[in-house]
N, C-alpha and C positions, 0 to 999 in steps of 0.2 A: 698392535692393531686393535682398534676399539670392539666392540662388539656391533655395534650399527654399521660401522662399516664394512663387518662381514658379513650380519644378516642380511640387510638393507643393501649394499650392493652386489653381494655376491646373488644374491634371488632377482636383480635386474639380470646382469649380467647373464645368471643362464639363461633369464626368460627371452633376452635380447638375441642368444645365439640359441636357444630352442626356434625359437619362431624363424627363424634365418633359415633353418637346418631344413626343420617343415618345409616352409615356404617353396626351399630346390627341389626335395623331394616330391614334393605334391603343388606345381606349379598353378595349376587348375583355380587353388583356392583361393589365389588373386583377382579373380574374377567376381569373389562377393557373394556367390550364387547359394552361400550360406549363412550369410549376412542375418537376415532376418529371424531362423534358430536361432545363431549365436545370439543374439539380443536378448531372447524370452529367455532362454537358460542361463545365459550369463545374470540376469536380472534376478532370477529366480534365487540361483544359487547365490547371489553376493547381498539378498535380502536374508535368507537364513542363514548365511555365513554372521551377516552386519549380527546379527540377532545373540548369536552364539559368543562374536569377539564383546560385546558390549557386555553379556553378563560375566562372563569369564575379568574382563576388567574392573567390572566395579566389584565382583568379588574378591580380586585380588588389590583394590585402592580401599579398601573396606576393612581387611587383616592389617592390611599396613597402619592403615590410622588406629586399631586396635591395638598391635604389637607396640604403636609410640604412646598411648594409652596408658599401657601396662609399665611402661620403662620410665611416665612422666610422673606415677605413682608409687610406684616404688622408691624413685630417686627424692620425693617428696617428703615420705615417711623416714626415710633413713636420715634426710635435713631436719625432721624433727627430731629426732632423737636426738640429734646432736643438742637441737634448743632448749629440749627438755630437762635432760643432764646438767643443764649448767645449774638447777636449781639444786642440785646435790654435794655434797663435799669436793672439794678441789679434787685430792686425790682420785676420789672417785671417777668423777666427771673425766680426769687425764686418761685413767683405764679403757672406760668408756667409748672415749673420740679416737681415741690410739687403733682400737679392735674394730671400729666404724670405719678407720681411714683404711686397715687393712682390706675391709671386705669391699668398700669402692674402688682402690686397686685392683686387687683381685679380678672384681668383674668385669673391669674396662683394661684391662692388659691381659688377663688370663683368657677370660670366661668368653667376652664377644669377639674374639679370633678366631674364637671354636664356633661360636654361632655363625658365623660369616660362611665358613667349610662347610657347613652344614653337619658339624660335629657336634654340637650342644652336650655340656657336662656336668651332671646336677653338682659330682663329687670336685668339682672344679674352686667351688666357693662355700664348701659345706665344713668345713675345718675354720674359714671366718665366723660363720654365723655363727656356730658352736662356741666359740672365743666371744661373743659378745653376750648371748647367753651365761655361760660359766661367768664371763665378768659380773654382771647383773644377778646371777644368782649366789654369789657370794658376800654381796651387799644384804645389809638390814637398815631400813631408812627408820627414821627415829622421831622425828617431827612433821607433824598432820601434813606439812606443806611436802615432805620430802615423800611421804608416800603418796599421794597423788601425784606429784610427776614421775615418779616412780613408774605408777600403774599405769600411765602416760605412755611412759617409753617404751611397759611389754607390751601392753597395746601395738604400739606403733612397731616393734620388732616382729610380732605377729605376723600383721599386715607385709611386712616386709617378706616374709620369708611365702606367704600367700601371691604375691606379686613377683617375687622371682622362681615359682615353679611357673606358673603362667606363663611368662618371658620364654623360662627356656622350652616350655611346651609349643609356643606361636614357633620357636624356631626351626621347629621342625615343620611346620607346615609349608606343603607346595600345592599344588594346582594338582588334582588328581587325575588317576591316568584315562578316565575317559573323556574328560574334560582336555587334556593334553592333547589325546588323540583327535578329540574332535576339530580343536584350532591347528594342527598342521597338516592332519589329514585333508580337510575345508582348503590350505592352503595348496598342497597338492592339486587337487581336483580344478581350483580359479584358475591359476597361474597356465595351465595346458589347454584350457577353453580359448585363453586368448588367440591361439594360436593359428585358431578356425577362423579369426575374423581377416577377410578378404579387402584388399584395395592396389590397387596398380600402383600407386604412387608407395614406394618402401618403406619413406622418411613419415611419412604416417604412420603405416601398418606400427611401425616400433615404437614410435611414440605414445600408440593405446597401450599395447602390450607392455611396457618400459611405465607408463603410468599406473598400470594396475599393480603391475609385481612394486611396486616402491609402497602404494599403498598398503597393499598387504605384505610387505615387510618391515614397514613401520608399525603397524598394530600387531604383529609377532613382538619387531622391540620389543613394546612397552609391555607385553604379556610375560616375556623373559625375565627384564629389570623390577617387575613387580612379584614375580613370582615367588621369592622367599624374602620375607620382611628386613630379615638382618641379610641382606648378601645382594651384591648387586650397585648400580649408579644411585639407583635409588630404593635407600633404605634407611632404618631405624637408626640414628646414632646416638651413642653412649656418652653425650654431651649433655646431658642431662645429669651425669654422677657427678661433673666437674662445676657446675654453678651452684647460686647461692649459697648456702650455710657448709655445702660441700667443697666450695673448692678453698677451702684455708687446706685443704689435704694435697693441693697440688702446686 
């Protein structure tokens, strides 16, 4: 079962039989005669509710395009090295690509299952990098051209390894807990106001309240699926190690 179709309908569903429930219990409040409270409070609250889900969302659409940021430069430099190397002796260059293809495995079979969990593991792909370093520090280049790509590549393995503490650092970010608190607690509090508002006709009454609880479980959704970069419908993927100069490794 999807996850919208637990949030999202299961938050109708109660709201549909909360209001029902009310309704028998306190029959009175079909008559409306609270009508015009519920309006100003409802209005009130779902002004600073709208206020609270909107920054909560663009700061979490914000990490996301960071985290793909992070994983579009990394995957970047690590295809340069490959391009680099090629200016080097054969053999070398086979050592090279060989220790590079292991650390792109590595991190798109090992490494982003654990970020997905929310297990992130620096020691996960530290045993690659270390391998392409010792490969590269075992070389001595010998001609002007070899050691400028040379210093090319540490450059760029640098960068590499600057870009994947990042990575696994964004993977641990979530939405924090007051901020957490505030979007469901906000949902808590909407979703029982509906339940004040009055009319004779029933197939209305659930209709508001059935409208309100879907919208605020659609922007729960999207607060969920967005809330860790690598985990979720939508998030970072590791398709970025498999293209261009990378994917002769796969």
């Amino acid at each position: 079962m999807s996850t919208a179709t637990v949030l999202v309908g299961g938050l109708v569903v109660l709201t549909l039989a909360g209001n029902v429930l009310v309704h028998r219990r306190f029959p009175s409040l079909a008559e409306g005669e609270h009508n015009d409270m519920v309006g100003v409070v409802l209005g009130m609250f779902g002004a600073i509710y709208g206020i609270i889900l909107a920054f909560v969302v663009v700061t979490l659409w914000t990490q996301l395009q960071a985290a793909d940021g992070v994983v579009a430069n990394e995957a970047s430099d690590l295809a340069q090295i490959v391009r680099t190397v090629r200016a080097l002796p054969p053999d070398q260059q086979h050592r090279i690509e060989a220790a590079v293809g292991d650390y792109a495995h590595t991190v798109v079979e090992v490494q982003w299952p654990l970020m997905r969990e929310g297990r992130p593991d620096y020691a996960a792909s530290q045993a690659q990098i270390d391998k392409i370093y010792t490969v590269l520090q075992a070389y001595e280049p010998k001609t002007e051209s070899q050691k400028a790509f040379y210093g090319q590549t540490i450059e760029r393995l640098n960068d590499v390894v600057a870009q994947r503490r990042a990575r696994i650092t964004q993977s641990q970010q979530e939405l924090p807990l007051l901020l957490r608190c505030l979007v469901y607690g906000g949902a808590l509090v909407m979703v029982p106001l509906t339940f004040l508002y009055g009319n004779k006709n029933g197939g209305v009454r659930l209709l508001f309240a059935g409208s309100v609880a879907a919208l605020i479980g659609f922007s729960l959704l999207l607060v969920v699926v967005l809330d860790r970069p690598f985990a979720g419908d939508i998030s970072v993927s590791p398709d970025a190690f498999k293209e261009g100069a990378l994917s002769q490794f796969w």
